[in-house]
VEXFI-857900 format. One line per field, with one value per residue: residue number from 1; x, y, z of N, C-alpha, C, O in turn. Coordinates in steps of 0.2 Angstrom, whole numbers. Layout:
i (NUM / ...)
n.px (X / ...)
n.py (Y / ...)
n.pz (Z / ...)
ca.px (X / ...)
ca.py (Y / ...)
ca.pz (Z / ...)
c.px (X / ...)
c.py (Y / ...)
c.pz (Z / ...)
o.px (X / ...)
o.py (Y / ...)
o.pz (Z / ...)
This chain:
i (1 / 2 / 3 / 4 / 5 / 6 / 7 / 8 / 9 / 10 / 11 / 12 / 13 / 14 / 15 / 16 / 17 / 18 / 19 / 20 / 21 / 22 / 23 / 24 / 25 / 26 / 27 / 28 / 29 / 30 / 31 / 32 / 33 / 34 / 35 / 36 / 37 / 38 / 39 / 40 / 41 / 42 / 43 / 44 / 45 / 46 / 47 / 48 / 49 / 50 / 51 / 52 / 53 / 54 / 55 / 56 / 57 / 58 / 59 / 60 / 61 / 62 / 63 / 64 / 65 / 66 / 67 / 68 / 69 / 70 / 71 / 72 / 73 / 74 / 75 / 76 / 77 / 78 / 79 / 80 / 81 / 82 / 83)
n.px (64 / 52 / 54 / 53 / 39 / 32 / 36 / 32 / 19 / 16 / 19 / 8 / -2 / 1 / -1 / -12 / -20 / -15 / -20 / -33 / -34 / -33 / -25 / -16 / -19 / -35 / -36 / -34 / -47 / -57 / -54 / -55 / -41 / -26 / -16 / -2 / -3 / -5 / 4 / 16 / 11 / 13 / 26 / 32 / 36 / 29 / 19 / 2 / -15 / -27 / -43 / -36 / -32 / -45 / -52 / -45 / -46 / -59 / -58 / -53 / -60 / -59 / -60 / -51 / -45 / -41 / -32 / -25 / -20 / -13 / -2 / 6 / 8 / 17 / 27 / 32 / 36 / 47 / 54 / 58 / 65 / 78 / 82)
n.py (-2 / -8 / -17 / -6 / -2 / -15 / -16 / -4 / -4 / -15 / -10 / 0 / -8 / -16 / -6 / -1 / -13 / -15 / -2 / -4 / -14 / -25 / -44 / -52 / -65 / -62 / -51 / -60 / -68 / -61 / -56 / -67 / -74 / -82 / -81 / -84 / -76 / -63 / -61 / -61 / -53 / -40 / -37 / -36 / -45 / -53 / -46 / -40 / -42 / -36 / -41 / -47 / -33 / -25 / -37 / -37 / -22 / -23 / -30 / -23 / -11 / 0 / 10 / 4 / 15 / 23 / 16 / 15 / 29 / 31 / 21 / 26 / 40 / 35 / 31 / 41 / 47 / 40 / 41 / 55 / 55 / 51 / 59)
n.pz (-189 / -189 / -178 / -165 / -171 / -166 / -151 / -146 / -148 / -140 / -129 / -128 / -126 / -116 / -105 / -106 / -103 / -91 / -82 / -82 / -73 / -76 / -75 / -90 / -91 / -87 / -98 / -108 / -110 / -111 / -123 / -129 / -133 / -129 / -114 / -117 / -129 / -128 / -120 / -129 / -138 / -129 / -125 / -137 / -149 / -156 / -170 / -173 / -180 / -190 / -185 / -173 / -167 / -167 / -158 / -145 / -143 / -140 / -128 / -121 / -121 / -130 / -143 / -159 / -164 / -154 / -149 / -160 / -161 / -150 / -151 / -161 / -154 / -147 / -152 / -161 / -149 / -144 / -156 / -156 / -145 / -147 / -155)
ca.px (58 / 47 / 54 / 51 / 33 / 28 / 39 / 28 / 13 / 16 / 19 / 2 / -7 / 0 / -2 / -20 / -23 / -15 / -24 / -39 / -34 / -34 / -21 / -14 / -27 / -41 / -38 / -35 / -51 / -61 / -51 / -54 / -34 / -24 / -11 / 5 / -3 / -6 / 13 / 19 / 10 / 15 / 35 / 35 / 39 / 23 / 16 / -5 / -19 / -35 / -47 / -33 / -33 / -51 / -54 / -40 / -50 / -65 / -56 / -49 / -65 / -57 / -59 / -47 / -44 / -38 / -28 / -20 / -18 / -10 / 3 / 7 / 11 / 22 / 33 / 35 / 40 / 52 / 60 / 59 / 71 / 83 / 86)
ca.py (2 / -13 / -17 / -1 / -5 / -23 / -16 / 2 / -7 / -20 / -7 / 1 / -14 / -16 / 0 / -1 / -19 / -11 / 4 / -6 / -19 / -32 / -48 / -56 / -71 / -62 / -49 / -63 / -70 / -57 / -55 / -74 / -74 / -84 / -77 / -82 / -70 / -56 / -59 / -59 / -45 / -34 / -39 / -33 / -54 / -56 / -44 / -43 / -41 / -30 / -45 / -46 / -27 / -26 / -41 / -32 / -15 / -24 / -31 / -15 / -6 / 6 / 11 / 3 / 22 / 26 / 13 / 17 / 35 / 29 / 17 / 33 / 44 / 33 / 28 / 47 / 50 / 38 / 45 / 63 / 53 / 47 / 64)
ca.pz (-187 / -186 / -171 / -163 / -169 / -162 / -145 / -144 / -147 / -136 / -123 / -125 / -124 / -109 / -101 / -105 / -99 / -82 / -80 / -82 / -69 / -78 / -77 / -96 / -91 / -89 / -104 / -114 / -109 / -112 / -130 / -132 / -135 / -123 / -111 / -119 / -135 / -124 / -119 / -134 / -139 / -123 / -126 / -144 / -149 / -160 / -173 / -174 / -186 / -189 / -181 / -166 / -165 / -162 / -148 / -141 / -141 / -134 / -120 / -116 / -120 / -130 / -151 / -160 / -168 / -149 / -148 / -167 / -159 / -142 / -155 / -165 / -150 / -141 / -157 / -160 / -141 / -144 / -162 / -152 / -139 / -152 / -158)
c.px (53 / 47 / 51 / 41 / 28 / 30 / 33 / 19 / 12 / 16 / 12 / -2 / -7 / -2 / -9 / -22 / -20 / -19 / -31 / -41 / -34 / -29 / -20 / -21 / -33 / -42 / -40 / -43 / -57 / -59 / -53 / -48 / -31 / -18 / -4 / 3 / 0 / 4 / 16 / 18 / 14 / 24 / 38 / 39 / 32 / 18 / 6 / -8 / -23 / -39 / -43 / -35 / -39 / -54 / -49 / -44 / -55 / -63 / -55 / -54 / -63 / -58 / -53 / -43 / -39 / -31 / -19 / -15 / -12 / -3 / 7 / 12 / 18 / 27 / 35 / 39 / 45 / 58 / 63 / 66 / 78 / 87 / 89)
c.py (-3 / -17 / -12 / -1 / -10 / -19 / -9 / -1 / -12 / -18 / -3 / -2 / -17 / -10 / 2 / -6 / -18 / -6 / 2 / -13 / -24 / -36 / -49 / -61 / -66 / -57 / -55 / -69 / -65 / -55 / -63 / -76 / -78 / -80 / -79 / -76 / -65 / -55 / -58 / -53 / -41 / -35 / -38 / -41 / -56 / -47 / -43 / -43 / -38 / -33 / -46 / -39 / -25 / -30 / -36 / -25 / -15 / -25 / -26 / -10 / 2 / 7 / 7 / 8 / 24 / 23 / 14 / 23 / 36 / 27 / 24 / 39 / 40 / 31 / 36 / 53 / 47 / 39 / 50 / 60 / 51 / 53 / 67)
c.pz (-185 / -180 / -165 / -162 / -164 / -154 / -144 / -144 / -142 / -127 / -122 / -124 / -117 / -102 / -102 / -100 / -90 / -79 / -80 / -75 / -68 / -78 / -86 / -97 / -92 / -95 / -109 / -114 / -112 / -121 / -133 / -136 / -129 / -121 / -115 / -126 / -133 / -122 / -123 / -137 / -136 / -125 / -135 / -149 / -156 / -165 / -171 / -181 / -186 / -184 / -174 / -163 / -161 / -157 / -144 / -138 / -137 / -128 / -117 / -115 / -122 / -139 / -152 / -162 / -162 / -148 / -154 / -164 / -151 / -146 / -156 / -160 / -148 / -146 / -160 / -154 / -142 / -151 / -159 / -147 / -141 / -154 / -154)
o.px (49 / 42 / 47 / 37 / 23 / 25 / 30 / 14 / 6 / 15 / 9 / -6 / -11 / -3 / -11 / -25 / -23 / -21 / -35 / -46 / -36 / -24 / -23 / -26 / -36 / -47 / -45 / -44 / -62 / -63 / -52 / -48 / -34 / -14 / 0 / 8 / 5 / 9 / 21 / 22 / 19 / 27 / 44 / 45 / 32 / 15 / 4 / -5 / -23 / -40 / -47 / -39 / -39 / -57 / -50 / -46 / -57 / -65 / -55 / -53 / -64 / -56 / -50 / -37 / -33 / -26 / -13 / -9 / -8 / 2 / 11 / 17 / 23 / 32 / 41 / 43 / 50 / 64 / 69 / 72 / 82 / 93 / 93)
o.py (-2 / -19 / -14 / 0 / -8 / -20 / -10 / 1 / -14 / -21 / -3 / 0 / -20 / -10 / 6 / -5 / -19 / -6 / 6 / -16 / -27 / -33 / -45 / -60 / -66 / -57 / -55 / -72 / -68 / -53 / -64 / -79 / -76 / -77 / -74 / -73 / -62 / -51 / -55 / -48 / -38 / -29 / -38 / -41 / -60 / -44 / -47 / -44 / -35 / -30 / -45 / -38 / -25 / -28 / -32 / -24 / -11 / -22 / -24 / -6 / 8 / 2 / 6 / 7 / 25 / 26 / 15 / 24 / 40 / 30 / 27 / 42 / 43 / 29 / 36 / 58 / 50 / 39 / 51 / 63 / 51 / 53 / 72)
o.pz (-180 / -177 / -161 / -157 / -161 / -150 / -139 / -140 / -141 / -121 / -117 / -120 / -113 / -96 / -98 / -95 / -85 / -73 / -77 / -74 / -64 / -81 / -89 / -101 / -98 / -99 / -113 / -118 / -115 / -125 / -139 / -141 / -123 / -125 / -115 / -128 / -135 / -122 / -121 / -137 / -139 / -127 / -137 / -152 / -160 / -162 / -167 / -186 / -180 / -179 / -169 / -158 / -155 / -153 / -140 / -132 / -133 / -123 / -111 / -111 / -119 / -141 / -147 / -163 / -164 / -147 / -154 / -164 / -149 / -145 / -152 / -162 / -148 / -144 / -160 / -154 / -140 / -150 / -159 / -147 / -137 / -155 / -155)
């Protein structure tokens, strides 16, 4: 299951940082995290933490609540898929 985690999170963070039209580099710029994090992130390869979560949220310009909510959805689409 914790796989499922890092890998569902890793997809919304990407699917933000594109809908926003942001490259890796310049999110991580704006997150003050450098681009291979964001890669590890997005690839489900690196776990985060609260302090990650939030730059994360600024860069993206989004709650980190949304972001919780967005996680939550997309690991529930993916059990529903399973059944």
């Amino acid at each position: 299951m914790n796989q499922v985690i890092l890998k569902s999170f890793g997809e919304v963070i990407e699917r933000l940082r594109e809908r926003k039209g942001l490259t890796q580099v310049q999110l991580g710029k704006k997150c003050k995290l450098s681009q291979a994090v964001i890669s590890r992130i997005e690839v489900g390869k690196t776990g985060t933490s609260i302090p990650i979560l939030f730059k994360l949220s600024k860069g993206l310009g989004k709650n980190p609540d949304r972001i919780i909510y967005l996680l939550r959805s997309t690991i529930s689409n993916k059990v529903k898929r399973k059944k």
